[in-house]
C-alpha positions as a Markdown table, in Angstrom:
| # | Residue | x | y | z |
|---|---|---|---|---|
| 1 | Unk | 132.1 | 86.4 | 93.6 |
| 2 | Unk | 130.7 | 82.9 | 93.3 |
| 3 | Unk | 132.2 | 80.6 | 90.9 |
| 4 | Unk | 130.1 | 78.0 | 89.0 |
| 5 | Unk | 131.1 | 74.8 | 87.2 |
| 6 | Unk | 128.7 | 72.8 | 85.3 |
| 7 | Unk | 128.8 | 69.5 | 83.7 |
| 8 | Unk | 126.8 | 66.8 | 82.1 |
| 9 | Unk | 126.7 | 68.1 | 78.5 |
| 10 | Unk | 127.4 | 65.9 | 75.4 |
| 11 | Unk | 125.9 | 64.7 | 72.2 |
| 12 | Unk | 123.0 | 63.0 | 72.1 |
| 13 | Unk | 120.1 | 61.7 | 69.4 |
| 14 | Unk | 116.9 | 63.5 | 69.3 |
| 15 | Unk | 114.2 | 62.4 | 71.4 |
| 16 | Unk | 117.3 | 61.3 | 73.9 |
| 17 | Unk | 118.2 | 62.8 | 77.2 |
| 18 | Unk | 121.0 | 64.7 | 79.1 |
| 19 | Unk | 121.3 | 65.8 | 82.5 |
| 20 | Unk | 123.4 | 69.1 | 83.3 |
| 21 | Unk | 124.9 | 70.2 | 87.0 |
| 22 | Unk | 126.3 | 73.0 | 88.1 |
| 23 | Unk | 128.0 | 73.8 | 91.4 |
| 24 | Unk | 128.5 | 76.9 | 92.9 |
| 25 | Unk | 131.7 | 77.9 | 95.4 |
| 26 | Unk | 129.3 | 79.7 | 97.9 |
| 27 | Unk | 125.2 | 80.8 | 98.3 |
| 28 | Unk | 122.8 | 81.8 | 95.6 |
| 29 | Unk | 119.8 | 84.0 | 95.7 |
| 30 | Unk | 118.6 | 82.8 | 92.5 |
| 31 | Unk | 120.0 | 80.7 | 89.8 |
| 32 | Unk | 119.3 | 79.6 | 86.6 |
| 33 | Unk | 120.0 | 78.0 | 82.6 |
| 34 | Unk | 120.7 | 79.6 | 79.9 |
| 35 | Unk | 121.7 | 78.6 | 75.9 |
| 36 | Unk | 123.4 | 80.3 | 73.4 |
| 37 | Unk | 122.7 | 78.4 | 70.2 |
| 38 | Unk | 124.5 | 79.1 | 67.0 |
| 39 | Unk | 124.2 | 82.6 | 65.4 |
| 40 | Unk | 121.8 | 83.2 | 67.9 |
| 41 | Unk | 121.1 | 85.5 | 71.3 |
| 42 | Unk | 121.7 | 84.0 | 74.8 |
| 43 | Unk | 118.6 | 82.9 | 76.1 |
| 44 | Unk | 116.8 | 81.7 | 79.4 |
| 45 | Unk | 116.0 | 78.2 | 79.7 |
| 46 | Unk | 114.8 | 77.8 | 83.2 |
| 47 | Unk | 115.3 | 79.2 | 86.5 |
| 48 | Unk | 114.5 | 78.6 | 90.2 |
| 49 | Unk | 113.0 | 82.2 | 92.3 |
| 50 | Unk | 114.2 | 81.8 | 96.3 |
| 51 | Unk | 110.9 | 80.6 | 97.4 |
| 52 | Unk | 111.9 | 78.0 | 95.0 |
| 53 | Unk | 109.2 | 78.5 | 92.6 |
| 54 | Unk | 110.6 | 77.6 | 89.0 |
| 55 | Unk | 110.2 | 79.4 | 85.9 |
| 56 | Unk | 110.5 | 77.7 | 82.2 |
| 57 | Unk | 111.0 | 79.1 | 78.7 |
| 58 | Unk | 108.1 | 77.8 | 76.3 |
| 59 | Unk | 110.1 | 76.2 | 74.3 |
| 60 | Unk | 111.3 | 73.7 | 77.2 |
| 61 | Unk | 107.8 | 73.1 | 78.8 |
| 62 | Unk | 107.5 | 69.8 | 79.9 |
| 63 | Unk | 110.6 | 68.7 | 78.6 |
| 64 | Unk | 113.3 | 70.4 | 80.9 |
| 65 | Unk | 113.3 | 70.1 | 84.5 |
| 66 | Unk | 115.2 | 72.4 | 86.9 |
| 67 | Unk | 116.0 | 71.6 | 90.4 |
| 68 | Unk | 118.2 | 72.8 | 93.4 |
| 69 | Unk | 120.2 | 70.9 | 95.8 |
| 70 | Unk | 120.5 | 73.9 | 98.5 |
| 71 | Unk | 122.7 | 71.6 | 101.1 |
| 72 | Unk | 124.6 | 70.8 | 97.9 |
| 73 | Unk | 125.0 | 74.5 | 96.3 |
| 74 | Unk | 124.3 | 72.2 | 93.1 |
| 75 | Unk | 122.0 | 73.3 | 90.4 |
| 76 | Unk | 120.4 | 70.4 | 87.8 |
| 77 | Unk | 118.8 | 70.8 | 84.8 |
| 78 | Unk | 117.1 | 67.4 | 83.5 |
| 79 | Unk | 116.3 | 67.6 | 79.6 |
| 80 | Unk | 114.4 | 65.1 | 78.2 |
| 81 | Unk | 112.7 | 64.6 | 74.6 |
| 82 | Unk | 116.2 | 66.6 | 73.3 |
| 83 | Unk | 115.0 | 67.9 | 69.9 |
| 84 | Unk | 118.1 | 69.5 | 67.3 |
| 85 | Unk | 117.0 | 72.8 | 68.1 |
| 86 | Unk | 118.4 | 72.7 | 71.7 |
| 87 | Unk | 122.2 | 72.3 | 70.2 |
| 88 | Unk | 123.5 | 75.6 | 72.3 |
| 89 | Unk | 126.3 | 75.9 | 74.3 |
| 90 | Unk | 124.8 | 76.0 | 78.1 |
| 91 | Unk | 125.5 | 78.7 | 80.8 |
| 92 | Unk | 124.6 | 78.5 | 84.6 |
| 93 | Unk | 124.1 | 81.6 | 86.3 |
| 94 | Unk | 123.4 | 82.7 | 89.9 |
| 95 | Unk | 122.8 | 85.8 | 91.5 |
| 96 | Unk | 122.6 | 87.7 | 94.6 |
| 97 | Unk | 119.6 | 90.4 | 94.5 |
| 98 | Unk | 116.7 | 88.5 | 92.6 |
| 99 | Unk | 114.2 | 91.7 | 90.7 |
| 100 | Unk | 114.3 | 91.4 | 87.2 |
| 101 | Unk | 113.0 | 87.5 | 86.8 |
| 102 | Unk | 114.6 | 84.6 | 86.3 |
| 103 | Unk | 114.6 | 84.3 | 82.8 |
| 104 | Unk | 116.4 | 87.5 | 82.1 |
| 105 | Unk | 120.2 | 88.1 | 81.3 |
| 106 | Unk | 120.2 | 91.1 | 84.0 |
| 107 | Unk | 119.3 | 88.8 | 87.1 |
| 108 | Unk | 122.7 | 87.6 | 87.4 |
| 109 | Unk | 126.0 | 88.4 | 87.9 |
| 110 | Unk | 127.7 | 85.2 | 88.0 |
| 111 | Unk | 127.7 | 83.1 | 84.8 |
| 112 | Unk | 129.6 | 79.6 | 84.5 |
| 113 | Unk | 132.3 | 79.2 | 81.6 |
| 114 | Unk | 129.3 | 76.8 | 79.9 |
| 115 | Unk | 129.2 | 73.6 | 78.4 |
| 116 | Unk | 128.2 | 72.3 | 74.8 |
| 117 | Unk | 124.7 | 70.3 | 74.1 |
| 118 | Unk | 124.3 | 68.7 | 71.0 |
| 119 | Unk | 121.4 | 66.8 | 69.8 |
| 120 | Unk | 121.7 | 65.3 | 66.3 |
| 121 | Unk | 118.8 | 64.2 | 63.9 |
């Protein structure tokens, strides 16, 4: 199974910016971000198909920027214009037989121990 470690996370003041990595021990079909903010479900963020066409949630359009580093195994996630609402712990997740999209929990079956994002007001 392939192990992922991210990085990057932090506190930071709204309208501020934070970059997040994540490397993985081996290859990745597909990979993506997730958040799990207080009291609430884990949700997608953003994610990168195998023909590396990229998928965001609405609520990060034009903000967040995913990109893959395939020579690397390293997976980035560039937010800018932080707002308070994207305080969430962060998850990277990869996996092996892409199907179900890459915004969706099921897709993967490799999730990284996460890492906390705040953004204070």
């Amino acid at each position: 199974r392939v192990q992922l470690v991210e990085s990057g996370g932090g506190s930071v003041q709204a309208g501020g910016s934070l970059k997040l990595s994540c490397v993985a021990s081996g290859d990745t079909a597909i990979m993506g971000w997730f958040r799990q903010g207080p009291g609430k479900e884990r949700e997608g963020v953003a994610g990168i198909r195998p023909d590396g066409a990229k998928d965001y949630a609405e609520s990060v359009k034009g903000r967040f920027t995913i990109s893959k580093d395939n020579a690397m195994n390293t997976l980035n996630l560039q937010m800018n214009s932080l707002k308070a609402e994207d305080t969430a712990v962060y998850y990277c997740a990869a996996g092996s037989r892409p199907w179900y999209g890459p915004l969706l929990r099921q897709e993967y079956t490799c999730w990284g121990q996460g890492i906390q994002v705040t953004v204070s007001s």
